[in-house]
mmCIF file as Biopython writes it, N, C-alpha, C and O atoms, coordinates in Angstrom:
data_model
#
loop_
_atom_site.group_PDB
_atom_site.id
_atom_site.type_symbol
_atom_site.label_atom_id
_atom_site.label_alt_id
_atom_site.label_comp_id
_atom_site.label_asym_id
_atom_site.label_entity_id
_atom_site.label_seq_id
_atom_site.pdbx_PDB_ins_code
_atom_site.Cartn_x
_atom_site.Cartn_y
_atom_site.Cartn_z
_atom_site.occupancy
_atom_site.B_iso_or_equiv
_atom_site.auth_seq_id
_atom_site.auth_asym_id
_atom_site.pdbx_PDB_model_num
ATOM 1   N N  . UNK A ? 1  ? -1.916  16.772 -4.389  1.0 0.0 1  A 1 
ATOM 2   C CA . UNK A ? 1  ? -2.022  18.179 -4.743  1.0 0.0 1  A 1 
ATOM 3   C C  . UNK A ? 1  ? -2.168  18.366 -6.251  1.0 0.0 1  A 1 
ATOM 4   O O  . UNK A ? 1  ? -2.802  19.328 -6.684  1.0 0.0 1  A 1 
ATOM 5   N N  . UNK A ? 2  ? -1.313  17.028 -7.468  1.0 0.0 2  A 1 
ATOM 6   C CA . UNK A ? 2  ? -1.625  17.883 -8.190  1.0 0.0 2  A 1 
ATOM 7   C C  . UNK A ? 2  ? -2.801  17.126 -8.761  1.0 0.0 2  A 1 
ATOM 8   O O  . UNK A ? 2  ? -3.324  17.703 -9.715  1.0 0.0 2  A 1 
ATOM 9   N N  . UNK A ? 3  ? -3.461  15.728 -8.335  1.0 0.0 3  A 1 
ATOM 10  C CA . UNK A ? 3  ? -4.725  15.840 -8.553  1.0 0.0 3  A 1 
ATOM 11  C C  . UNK A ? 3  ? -5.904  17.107 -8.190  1.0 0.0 3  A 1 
ATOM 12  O O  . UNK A ? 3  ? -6.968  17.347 -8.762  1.0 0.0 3  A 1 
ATOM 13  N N  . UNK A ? 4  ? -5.473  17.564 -7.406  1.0 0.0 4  A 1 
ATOM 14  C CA . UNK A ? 4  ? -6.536  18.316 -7.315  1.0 0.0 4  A 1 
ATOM 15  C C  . UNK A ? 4  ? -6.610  19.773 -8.056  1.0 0.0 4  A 1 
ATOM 16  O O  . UNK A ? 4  ? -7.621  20.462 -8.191  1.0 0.0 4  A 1 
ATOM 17  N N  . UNK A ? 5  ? -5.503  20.017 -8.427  1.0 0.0 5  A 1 
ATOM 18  C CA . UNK A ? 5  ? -5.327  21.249 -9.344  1.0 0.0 5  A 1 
ATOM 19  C C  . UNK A ? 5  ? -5.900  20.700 -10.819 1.0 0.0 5  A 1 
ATOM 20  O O  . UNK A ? 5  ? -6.526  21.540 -11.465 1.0 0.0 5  A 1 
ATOM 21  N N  . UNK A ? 6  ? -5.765  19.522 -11.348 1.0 0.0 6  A 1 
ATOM 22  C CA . UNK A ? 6  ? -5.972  18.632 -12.619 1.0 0.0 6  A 1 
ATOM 23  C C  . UNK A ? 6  ? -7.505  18.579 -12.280 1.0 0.0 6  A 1 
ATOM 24  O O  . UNK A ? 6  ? -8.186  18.528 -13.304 1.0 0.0 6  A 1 
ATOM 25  N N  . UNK A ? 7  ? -8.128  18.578 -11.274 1.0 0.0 7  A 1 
ATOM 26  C CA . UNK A ? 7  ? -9.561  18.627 -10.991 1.0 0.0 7  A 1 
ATOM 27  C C  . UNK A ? 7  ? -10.099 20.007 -11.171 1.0 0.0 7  A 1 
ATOM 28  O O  . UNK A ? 7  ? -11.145 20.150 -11.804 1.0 0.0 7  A 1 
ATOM 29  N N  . UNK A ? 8  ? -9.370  21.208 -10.583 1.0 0.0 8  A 1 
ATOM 30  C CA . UNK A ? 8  ? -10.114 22.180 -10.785 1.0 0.0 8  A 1 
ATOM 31  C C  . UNK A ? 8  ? -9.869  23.023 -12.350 1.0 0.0 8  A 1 
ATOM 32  O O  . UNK A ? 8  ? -10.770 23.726 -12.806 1.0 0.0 8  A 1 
ATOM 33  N N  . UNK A ? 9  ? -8.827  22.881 -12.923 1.0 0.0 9  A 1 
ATOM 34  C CA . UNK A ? 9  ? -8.578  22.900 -14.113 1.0 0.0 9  A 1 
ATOM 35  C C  . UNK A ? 9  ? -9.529  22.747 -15.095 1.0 0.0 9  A 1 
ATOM 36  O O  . UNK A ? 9  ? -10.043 23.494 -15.928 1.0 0.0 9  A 1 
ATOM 37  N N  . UNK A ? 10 ? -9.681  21.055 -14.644 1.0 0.0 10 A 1 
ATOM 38  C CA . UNK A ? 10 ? -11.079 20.637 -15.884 1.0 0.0 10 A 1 
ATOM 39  C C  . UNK A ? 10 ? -12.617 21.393 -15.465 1.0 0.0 10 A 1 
ATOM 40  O O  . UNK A ? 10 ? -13.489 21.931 -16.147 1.0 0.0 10 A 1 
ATOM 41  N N  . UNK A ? 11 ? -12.465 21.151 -14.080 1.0 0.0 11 A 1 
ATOM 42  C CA . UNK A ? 11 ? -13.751 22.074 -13.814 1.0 0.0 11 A 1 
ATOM 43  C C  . UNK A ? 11 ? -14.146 23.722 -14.263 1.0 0.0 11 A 1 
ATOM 44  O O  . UNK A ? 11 ? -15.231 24.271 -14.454 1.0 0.0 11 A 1 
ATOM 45  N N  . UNK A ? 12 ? -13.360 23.996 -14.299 1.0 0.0 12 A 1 
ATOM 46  C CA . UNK A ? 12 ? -12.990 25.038 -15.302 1.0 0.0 12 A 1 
ATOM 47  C C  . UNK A ? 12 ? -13.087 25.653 -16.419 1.0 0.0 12 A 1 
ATOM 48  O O  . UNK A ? 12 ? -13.385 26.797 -16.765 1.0 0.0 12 A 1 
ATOM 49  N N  . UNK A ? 13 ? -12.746 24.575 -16.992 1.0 0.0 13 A 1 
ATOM 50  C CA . UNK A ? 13 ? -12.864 24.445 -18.576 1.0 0.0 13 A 1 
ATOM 51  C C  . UNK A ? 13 ? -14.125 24.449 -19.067 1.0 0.0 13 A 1 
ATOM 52  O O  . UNK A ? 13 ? -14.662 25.152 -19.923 1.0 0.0 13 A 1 
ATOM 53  N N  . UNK A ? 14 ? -14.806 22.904 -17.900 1.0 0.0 14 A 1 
ATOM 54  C CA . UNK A ? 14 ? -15.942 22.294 -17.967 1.0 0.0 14 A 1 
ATOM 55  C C  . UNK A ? 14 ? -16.580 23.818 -18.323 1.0 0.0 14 A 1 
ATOM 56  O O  . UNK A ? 14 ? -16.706 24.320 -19.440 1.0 0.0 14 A 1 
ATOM 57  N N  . UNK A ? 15 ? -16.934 24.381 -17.032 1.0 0.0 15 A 1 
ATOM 58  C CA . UNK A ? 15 ? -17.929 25.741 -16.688 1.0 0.0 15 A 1 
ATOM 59  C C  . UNK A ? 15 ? -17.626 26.528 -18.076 1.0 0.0 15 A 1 
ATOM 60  O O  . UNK A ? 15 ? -18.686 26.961 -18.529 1.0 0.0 15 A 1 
ATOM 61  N N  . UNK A ? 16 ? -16.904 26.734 -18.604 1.0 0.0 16 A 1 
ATOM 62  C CA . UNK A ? 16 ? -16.546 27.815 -19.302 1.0 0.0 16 A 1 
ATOM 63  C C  . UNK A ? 16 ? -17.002 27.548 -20.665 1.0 0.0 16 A 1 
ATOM 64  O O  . UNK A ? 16 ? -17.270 28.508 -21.387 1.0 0.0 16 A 1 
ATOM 65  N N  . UNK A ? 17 ? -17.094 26.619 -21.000 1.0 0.0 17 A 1 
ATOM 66  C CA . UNK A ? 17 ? -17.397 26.054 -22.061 1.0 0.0 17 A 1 
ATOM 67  C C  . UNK A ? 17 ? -18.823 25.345 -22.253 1.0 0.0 17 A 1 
ATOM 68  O O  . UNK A ? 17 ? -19.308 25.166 -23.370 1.0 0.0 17 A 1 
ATOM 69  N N  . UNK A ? 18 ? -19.188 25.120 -21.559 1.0 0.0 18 A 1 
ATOM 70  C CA . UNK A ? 18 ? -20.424 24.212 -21.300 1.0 0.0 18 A 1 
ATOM 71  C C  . UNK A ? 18 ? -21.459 24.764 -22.384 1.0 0.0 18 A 1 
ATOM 72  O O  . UNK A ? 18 ? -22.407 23.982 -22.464 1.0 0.0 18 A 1 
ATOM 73  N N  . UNK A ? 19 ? -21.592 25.891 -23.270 1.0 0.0 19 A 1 
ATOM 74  C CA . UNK A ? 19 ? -22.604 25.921 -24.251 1.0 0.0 19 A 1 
ATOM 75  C C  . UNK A ? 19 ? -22.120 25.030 -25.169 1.0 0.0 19 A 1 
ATOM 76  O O  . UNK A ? 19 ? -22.890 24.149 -25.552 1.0 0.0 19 A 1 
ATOM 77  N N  . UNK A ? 20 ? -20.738 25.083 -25.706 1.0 0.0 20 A 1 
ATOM 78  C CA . UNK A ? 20 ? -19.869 24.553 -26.376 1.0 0.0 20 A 1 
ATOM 79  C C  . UNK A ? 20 ? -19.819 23.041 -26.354 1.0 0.0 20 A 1 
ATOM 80  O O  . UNK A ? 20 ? -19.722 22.428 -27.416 1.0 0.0 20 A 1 
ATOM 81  N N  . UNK A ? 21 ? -19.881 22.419 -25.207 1.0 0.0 21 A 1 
ATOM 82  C CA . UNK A ? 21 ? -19.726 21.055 -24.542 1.0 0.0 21 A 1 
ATOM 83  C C  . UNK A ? 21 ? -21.043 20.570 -25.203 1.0 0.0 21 A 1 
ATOM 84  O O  . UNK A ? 21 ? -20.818 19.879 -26.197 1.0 0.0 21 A 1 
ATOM 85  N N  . UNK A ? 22 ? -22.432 20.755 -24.903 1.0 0.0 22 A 1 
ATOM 86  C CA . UNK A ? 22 ? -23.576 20.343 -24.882 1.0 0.0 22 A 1 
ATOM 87  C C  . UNK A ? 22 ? -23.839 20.276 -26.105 1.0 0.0 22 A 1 
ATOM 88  O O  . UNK A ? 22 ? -24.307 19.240 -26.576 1.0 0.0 22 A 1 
ATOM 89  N N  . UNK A ? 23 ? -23.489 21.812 -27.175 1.0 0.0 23 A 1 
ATOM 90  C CA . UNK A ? 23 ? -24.149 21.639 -28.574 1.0 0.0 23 A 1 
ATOM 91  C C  . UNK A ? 23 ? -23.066 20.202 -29.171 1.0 0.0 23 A 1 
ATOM 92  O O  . UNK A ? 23 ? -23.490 19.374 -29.977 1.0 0.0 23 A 1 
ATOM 93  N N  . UNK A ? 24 ? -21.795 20.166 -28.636 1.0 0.0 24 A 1 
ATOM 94  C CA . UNK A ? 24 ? -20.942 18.739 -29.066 1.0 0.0 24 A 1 
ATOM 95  C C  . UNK A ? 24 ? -21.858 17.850 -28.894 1.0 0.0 24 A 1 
ATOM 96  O O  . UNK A ? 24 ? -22.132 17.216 -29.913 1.0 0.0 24 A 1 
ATOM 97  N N  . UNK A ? 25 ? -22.463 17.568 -27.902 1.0 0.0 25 A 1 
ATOM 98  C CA . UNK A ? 25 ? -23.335 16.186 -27.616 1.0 0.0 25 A 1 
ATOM 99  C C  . UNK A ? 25 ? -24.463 16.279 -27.758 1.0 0.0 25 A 1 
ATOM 100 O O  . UNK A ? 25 ? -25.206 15.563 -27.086 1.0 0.0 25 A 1 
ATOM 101 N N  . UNK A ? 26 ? -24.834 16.941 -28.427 1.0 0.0 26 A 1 
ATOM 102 C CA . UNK A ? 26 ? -26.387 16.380 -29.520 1.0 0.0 26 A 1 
ATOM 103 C C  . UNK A ? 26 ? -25.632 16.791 -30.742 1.0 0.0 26 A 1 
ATOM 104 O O  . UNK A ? 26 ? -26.553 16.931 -31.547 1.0 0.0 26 A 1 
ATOM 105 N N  . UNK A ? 27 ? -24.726 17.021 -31.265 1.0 0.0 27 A 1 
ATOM 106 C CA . UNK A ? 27 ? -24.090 16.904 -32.374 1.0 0.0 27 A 1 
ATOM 107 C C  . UNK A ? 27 ? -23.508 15.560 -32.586 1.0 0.0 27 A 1 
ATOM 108 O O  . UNK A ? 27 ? -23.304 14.918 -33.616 1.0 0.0 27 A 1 
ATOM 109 N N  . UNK A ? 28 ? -23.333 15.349 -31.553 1.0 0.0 28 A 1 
ATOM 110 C CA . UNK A ? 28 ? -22.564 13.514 -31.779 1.0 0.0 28 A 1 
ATOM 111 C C  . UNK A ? 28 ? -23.850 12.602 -31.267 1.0 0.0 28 A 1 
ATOM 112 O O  . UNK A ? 28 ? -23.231 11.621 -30.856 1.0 0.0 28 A 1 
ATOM 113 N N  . UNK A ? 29 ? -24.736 12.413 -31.117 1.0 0.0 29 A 1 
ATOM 114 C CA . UNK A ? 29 ? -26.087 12.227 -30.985 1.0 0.0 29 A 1 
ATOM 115 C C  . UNK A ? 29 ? -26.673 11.949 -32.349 1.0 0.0 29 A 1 
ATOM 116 O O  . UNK A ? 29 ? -27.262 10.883 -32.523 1.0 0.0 29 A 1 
ATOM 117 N N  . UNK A ? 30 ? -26.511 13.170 -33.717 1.0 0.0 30 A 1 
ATOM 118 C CA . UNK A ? 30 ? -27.092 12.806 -34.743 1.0 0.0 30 A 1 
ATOM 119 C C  . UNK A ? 30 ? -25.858 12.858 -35.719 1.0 0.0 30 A 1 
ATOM 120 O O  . UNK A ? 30 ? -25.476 13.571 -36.647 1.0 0.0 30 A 1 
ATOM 121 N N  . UNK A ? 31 ? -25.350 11.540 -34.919 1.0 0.0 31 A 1 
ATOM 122 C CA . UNK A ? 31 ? -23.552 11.269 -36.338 1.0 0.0 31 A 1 
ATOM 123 C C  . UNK A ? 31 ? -22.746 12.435 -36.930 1.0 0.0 31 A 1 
ATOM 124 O O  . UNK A ? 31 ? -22.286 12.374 -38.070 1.0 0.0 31 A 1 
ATOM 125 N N  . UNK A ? 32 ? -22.579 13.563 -36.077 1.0 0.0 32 A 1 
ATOM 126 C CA . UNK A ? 32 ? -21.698 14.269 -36.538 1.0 0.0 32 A 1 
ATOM 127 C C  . UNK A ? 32 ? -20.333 14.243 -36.114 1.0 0.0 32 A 1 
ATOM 128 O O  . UNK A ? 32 ? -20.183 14.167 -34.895 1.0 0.0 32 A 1 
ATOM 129 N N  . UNK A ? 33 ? -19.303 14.287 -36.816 1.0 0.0 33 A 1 
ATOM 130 C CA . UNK A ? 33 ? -17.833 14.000 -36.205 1.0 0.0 33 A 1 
ATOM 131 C C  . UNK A ? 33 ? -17.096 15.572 -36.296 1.0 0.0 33 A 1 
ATOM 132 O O  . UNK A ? 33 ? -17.993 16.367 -36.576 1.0 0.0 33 A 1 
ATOM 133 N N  . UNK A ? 34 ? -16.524 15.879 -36.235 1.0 0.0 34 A 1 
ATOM 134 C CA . UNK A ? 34 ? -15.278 16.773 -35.797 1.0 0.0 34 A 1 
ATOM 135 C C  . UNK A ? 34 ? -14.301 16.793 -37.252 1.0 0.0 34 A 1 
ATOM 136 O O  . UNK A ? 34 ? -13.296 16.102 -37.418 1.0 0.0 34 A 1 
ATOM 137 N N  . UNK A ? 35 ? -14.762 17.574 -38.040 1.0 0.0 35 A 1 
ATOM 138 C CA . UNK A ? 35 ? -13.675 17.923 -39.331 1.0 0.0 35 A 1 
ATOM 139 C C  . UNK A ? 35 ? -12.871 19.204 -39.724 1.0 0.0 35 A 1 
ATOM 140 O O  . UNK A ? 35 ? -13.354 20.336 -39.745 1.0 0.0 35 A 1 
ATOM 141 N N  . UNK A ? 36 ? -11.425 18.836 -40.070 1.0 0.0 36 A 1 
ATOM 142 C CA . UNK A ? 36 ? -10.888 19.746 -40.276 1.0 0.0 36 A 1 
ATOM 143 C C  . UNK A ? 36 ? -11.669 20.744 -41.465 1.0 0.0 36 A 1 
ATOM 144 O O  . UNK A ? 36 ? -12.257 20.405 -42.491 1.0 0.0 36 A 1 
ATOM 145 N N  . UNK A ? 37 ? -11.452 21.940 -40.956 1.0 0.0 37 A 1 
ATOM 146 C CA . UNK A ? 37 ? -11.948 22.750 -41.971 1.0 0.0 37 A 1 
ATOM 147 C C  . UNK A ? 37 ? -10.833 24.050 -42.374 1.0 0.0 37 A 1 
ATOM 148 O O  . UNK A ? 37 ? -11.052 25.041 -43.071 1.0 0.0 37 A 1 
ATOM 149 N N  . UNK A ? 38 ? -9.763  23.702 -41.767 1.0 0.0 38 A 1 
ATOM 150 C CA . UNK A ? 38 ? -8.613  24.782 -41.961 1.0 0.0 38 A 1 
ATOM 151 C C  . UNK A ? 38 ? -9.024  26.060 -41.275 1.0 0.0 38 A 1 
ATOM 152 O O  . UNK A ? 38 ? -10.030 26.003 -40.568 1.0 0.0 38 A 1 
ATOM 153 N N  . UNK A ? 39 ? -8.388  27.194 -41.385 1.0 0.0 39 A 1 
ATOM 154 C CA . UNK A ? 39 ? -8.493  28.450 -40.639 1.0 0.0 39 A 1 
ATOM 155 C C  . UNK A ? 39 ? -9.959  29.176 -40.952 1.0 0.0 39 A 1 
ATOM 156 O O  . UNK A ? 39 ? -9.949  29.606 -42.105 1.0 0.0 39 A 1 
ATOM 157 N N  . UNK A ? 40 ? -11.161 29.429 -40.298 1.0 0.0 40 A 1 
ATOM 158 C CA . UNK A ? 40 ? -12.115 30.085 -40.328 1.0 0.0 40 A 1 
ATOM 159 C C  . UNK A ? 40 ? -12.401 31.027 -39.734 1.0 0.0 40 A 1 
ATOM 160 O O  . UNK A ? 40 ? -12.122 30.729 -38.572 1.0 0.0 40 A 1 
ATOM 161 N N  . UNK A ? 41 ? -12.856 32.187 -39.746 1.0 0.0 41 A 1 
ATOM 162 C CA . UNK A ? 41 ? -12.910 33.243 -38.614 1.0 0.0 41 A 1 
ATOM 163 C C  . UNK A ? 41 ? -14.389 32.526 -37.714 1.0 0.0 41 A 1 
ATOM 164 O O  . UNK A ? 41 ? -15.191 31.692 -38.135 1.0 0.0 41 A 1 
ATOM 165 N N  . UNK A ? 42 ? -14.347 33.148 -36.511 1.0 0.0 42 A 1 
ATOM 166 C CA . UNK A ? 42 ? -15.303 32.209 -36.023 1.0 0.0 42 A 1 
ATOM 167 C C  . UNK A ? 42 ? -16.560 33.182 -36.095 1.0 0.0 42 A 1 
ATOM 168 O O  . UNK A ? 42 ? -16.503 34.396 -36.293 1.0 0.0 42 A 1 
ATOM 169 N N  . UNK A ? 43 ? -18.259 32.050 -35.801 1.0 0.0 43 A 1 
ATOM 170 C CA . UNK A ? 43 ? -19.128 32.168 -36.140 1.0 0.0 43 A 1 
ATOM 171 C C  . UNK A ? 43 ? -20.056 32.425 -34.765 1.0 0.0 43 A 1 
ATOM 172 O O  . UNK A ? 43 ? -20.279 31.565 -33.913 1.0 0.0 43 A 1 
ATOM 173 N N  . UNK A ? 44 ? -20.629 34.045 -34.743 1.0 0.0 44 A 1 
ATOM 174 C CA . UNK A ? 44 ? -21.157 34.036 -33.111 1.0 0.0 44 A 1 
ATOM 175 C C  . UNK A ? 44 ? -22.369 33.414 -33.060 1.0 0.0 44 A 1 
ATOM 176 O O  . UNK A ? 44 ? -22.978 33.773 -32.053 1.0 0.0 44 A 1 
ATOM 177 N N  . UNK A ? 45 ? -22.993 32.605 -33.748 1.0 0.0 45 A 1 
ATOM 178 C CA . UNK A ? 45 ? -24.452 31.885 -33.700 1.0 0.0 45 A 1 
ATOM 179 C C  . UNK A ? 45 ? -23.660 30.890 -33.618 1.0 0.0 45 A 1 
ATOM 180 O O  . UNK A ? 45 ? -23.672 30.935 -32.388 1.0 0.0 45 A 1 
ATOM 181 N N  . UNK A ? 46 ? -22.740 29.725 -33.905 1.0 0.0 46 A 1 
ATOM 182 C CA . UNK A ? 46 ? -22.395 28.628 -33.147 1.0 0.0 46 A 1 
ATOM 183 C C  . UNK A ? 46 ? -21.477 28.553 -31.998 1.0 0.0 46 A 1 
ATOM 184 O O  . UNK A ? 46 ? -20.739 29.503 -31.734 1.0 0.0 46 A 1 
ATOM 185 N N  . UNK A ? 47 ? -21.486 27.471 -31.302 1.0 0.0 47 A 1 
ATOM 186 C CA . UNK A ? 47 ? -20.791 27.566 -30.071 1.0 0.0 47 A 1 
ATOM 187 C C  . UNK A ? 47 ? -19.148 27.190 -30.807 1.0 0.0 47 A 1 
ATOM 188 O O  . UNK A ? 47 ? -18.907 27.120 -32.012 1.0 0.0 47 A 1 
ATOM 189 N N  . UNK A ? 48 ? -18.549 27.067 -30.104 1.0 0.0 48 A 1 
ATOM 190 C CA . UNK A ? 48 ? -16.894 27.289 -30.166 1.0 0.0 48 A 1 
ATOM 191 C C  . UNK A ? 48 ? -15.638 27.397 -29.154 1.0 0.0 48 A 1 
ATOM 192 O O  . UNK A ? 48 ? -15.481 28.086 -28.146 1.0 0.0 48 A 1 
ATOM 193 N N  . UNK A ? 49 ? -14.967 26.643 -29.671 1.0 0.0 49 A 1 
ATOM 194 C CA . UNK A ? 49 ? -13.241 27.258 -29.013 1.0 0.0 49 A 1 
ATOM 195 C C  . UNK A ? 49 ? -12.401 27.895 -29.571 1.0 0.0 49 A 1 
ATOM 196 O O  . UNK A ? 49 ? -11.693 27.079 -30.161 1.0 0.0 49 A 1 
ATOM 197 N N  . UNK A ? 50 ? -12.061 28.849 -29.736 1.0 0.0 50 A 1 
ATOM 198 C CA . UNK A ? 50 ? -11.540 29.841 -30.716 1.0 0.0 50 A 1 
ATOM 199 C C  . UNK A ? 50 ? -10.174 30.084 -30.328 1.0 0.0 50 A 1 
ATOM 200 O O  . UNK A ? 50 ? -9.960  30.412 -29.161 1.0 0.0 50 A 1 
ATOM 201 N N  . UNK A ? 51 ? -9.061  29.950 -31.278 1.0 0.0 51 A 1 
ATOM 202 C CA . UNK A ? 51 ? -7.652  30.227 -30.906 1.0 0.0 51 A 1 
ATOM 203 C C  . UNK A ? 51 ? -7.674  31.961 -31.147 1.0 0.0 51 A 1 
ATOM 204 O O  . UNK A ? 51 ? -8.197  32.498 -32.124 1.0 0.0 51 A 1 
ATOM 205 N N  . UNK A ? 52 ? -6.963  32.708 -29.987 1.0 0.0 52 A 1 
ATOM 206 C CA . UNK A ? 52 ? -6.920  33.661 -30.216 1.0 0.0 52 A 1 
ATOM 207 C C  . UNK A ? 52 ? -8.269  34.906 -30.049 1.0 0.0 52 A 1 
ATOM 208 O O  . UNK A ? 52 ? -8.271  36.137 -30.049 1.0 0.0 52 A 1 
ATOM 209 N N  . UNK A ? 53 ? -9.488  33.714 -29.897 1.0 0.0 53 A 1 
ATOM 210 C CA . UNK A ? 53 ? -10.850 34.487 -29.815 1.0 0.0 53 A 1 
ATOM 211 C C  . UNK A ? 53 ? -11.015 35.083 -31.114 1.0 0.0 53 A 1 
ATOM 212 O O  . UNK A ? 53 ? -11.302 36.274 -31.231 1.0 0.0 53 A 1 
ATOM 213 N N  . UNK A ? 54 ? -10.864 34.390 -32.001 1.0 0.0 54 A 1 
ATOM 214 C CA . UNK A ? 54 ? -10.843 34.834 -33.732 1.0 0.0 54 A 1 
ATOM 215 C C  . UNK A ? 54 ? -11.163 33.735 -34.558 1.0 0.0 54 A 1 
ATOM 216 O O  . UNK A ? 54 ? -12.069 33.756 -35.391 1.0 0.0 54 A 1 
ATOM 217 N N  . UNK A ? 55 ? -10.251 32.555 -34.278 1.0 0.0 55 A 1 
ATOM 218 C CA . UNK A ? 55 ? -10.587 31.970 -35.308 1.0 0.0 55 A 1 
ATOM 219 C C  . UNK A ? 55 ? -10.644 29.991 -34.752 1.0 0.0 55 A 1 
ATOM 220 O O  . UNK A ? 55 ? -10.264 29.393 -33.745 1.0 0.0 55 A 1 
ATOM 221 N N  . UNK A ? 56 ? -11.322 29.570 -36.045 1.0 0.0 56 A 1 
ATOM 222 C CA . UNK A ? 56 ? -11.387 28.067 -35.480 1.0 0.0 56 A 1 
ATOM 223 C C  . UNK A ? 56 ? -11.010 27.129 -36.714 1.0 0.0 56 A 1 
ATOM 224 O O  . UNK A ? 56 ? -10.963 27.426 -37.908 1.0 0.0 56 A 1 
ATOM 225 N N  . UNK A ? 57 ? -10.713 25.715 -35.984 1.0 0.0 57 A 1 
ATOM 226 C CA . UNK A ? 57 ? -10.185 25.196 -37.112 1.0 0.0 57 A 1 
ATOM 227 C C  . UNK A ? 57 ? -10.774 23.241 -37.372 1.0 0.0 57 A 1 
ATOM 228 O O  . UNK A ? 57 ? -10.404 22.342 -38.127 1.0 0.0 57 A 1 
ATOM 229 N N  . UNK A ? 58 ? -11.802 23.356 -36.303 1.0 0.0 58 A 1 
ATOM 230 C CA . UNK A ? 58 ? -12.563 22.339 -36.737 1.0 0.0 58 A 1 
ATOM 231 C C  . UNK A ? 58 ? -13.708 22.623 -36.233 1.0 0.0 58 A 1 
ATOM 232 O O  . UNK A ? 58 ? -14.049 23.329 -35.283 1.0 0.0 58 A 1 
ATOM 233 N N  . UNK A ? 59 ? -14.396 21.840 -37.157 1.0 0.0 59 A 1 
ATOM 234 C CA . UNK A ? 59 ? -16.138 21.940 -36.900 1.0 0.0 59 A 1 
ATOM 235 C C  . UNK A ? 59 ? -17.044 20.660 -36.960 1.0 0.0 59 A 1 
ATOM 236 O O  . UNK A ? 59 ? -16.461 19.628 -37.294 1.0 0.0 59 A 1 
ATOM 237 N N  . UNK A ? 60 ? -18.192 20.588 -36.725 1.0 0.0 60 A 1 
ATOM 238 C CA . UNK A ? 60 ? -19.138 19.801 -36.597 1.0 0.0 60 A 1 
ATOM 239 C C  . UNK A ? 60 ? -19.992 19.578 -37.432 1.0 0.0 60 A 1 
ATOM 240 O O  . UNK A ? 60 ? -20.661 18.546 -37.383 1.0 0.0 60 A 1 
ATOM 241 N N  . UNK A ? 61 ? -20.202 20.793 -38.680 1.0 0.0 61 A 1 
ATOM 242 C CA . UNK A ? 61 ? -20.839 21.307 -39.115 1.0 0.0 61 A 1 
ATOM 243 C C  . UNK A ? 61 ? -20.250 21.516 -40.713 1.0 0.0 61 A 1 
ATOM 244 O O  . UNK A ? 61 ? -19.235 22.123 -41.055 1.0 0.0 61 A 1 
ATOM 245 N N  . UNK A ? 62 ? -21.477 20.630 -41.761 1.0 0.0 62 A 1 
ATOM 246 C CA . UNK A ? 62 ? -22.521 20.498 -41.300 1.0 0.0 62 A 1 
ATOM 247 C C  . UNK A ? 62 ? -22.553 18.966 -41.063 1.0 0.0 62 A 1 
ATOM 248 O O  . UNK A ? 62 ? -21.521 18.360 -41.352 1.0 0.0 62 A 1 
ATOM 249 N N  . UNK A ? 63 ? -23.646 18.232 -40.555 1.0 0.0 63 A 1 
ATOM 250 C CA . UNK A ? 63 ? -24.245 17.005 -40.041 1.0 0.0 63 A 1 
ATOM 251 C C  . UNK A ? 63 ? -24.587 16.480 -41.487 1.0 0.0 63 A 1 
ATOM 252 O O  . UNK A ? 63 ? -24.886 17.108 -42.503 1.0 0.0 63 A 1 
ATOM 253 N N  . UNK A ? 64 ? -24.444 15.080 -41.251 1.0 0.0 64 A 1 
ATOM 254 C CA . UNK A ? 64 ? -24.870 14.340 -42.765 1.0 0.0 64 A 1 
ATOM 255 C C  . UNK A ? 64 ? -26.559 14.420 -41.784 1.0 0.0 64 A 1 
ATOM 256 O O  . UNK A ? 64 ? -26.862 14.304 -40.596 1.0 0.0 64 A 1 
ATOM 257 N N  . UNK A ? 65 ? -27.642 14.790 -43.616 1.0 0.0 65 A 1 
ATOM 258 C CA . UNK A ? 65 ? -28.708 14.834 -42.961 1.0 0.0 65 A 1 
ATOM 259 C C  . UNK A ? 65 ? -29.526 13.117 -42.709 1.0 0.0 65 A 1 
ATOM 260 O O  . UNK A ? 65 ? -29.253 12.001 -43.152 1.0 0.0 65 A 1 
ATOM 261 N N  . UNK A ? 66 ? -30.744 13.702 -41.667 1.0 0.0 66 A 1 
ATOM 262 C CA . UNK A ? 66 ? -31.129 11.881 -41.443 1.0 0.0 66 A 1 
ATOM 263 C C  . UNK A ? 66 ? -31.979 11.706 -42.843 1.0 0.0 66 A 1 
ATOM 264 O O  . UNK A ? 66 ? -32.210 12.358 -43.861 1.0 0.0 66 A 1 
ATOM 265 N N  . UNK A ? 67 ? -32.318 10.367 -42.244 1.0 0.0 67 A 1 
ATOM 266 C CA . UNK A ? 67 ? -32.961 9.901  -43.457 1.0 0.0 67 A 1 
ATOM 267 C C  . UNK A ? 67 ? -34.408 9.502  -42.840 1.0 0.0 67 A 1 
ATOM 268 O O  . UNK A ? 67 ? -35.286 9.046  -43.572 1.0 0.0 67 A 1 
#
């Protein structure tokens, strides 16, 4: 039982997030990592998880450029 609550949970998340999920993985695709950037209000042209639906506190952004 509680696998399956731990299943629909993530599925969940998964769905809910999934713009969020995807821009992560072509962000980690062209070497970008996950840096603290301290308290930011958040940005509605990038995707996001927002504490509070206000603000965020790591980003992706920006990408070291290629060469």
């Amino acid at each position: 039982m509680l696998g399956l609550l731990a299943t629909v949970a993530f599925a969940m998340f998964a769905h809910d997030n999934a713009e969020f999920i995807n821009d992560m993985n072509e962000k980690l695709e062209q070497d970008c990592s996950f840096t603290y950037t301290g308290k930011q209000e958040v940005r509605p042209d990038v995707p996001h998880i927002a504490v509070d639906n206000k603000y965020v506190y790591f980003s992706m952004e920006p990408c070291p450029k290629g060469e």
